[in-house]
N, C-alpha and C positions, 0 to 999 in steps of 0.2 A: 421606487427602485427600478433600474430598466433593466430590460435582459437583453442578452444576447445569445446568437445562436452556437448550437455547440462545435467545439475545433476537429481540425480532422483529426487521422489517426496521427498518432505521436509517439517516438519514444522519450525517456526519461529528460534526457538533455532538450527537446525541442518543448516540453510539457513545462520545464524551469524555464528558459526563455518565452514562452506564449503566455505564462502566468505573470511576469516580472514586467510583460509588454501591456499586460491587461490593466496592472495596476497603476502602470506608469500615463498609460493614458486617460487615465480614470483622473486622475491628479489633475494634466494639464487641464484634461476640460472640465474640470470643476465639480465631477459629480462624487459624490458621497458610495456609494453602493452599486452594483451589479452583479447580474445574476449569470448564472449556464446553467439550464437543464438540461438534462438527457435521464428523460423514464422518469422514474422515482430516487434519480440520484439529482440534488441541488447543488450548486458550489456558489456561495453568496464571496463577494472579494469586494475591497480589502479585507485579509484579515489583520491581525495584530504582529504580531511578530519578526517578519522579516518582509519586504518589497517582495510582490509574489504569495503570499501567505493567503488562504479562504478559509472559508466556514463549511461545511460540508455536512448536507445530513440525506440523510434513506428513508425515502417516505416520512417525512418531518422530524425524522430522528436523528440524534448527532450519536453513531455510532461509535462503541470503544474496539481499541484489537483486540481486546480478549475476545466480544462475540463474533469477529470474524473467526480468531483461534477455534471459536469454539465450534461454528459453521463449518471449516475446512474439517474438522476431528469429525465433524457429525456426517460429511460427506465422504470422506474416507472410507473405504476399506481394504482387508489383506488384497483384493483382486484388482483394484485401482490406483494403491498407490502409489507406484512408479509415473502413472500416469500425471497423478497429483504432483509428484514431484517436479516433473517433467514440465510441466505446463507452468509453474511456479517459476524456474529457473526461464524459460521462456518471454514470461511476462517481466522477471526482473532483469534480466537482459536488452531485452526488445520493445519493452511497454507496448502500449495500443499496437501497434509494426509487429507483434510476437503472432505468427501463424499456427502455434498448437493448440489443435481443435478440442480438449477438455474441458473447455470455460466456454459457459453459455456468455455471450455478450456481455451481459448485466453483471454477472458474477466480474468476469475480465477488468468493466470499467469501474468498477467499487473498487475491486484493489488495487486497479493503477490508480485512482483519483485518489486514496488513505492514504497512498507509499508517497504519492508524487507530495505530499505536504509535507513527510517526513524530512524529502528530498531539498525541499527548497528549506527548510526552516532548521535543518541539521544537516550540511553539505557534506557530500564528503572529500572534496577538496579540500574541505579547511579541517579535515582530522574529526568529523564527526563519522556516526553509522549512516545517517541517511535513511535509504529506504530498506538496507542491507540488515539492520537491528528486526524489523516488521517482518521480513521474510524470511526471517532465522528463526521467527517465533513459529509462522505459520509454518513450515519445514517440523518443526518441533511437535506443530498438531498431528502433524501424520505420523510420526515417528512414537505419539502416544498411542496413535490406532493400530498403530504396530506392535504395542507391548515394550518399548525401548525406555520409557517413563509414564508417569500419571500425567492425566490431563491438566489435572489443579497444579502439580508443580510447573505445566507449560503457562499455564493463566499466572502464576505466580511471577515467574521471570519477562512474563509479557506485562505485567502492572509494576515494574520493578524503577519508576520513573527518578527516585531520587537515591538511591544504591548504585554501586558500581554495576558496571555492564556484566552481564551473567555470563561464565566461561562457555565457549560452544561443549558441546557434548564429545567424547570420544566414544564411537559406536563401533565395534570391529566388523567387519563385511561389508557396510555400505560405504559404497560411494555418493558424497554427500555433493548436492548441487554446488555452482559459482558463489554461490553469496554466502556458503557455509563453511570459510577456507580462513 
């Protein structure tokens, strides 16, 4: 397997064309597999499902959203999370290019590189959610840390893979980030 080195920063749209470029060249010349690290985050490509699609794991693990759900709820609290929010809508706005200081590195590139697979393999051009479904969930983490719902019924709607898509929440007082509309 060869690797290669990791891409600059990116948002969502340049992250779908660098991934769809990765695998299209991987084709002409012949090779089977390749890798990008960065830290303990791996992305092995091609993956299966759509040109552009990888395998992604954390410290050898192929991580589900529920335990990111479950990471944002556990870093949550009443005094951070606006901030939480804040940095979410940022990063799903702006990916890697998002300048809100909340997110150590590491954290930032796990959930652009989760969303970004979401992105290429459920467009939302073509009438899917995209990365928009994943950050309505994590939104949803904090909104448990809030008292607004339980965290199992956010894990619930976040495993909800062959049900219809779960109604957003109606919450009265907040103002609910871009991707919650």
């Amino acid at each position: 397997m060869m690797k290669s080195t990791p891409p600059p920063k990116m948002d969502y749209e340049e992250g779908v064309a660098y991934m769809i470029g990765c695998c299209e060249r991987l084709r002409e010349e012949g090779v089977t597999r390749q890798s990008l690290r960065m830290g303990r985050l791996v992305i092995e490509y091609p993956g299966r499902k759509r040109p552009g699609d990888y395998r992604m794991t954390w410290a050898g693990r192929v991580l589900n959203h529920d335990e990111i759900v479950h990471h944002l709820h556990d870093h949550t609290t009443p005094e951070n999370a606006r901030e939480m929010i804040a940095a979410l809508d940022d990063l799903y706005r702006e990916g890697l290019k998002g300048t809100h200081p909340f997110f150590i590195e590491e954290l930032k590139e796990l959930l652009f590189w989760i969303t970004l697979q979401e992105e290429i393999n459920y467009p939302q051009q073509e009438r899917y959610a995209g990365r928009k479904l994943s950050y309505q969930r994590f939104y949803e983490a904090v909104l448990a840390k809030l008292g607004h719902l339980d965290i199992d019924e956010v894990v619930e709607r976040t495993n909800n893979d062959y049900g219809p898509r779960p109604p957003l929440l109606a919450i009265d007082g907040i103002e609910h980030p871009s991707f919650y509309r």
